[in-house]
N, C-alpha and C positions, 0 to 999 in steps of 0.2 A: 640070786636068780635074775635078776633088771638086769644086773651089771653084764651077766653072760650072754642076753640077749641083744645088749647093745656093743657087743664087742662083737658076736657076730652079724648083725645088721650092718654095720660100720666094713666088715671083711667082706659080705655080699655086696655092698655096695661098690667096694673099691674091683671087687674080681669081675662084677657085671663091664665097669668101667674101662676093663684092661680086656677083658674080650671083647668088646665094642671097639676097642684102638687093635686092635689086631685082627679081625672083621675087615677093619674098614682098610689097613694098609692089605691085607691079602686081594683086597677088592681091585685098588690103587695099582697093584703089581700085577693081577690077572687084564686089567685093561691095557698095562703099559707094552706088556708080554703080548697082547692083542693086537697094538698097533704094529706093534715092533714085525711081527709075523705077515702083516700087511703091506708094510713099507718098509724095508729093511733100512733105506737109507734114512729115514729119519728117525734111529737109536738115537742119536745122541741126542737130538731135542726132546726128544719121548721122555728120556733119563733124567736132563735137567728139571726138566715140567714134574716130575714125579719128586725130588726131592723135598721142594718143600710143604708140599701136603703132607708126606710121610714123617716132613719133623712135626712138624704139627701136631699130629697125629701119637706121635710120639712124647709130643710133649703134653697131651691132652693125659695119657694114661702115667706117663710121670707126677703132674699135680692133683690124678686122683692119690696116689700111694703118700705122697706130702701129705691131704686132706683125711687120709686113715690114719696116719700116723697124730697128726694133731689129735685129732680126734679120739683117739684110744690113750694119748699123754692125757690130755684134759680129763679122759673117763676115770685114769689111774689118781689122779689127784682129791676124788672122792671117796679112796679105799684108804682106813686107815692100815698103818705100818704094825705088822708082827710084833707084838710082844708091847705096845703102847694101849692105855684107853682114849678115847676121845677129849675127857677134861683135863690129863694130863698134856695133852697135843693144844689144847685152849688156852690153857697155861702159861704154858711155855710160846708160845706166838702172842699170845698178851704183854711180854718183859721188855 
């Protein structure tokens, strides 16, 4: 029951994360789309200026999905394996 509640805490957490980086580039792109409709000729600075918030941004909700992934490996490592008991698993990592 812990185990399921922390494998989904760990998913909530990462999906808040990844709506929040997608939030925030929809924002990034509705402003840049803003200027761009205001000053036609400054696209191409508007464009540059926008890439790299948008990595960023991008790269913020890629090290949440890293951070669930650890995080759900590390959870797995306290579940013992199918078909073993736990002092036979004590055992055998003792040799």
């Amino acid at each position: 029951m812990q185990l399921g509640i922390s494998y989904l805490g760990v998913f909530l957490g990462a999906g808040l994360v990844l709506i929040g980086g997608a939030y925030g580039i929809s924002r990034l792109s509705s402003s840049a789309l803003d200027g761009v409709a205001r000053q036609p000729e400054a696209a191409g600075s508007l464009q540059t200026m926008m890439i790299i918030p948008a990595a960023m941004i991008e790269g913020l909700g890629l090290l949440a999905l890293v951070i669930a992934l650890l995080a759900v490996l590390s959870l797995n490592k306290g579940v013992p394996v199918a078909g073993t008991s736990p002092a036979v698993e004590h055992a055998a990592a003792s040799h």
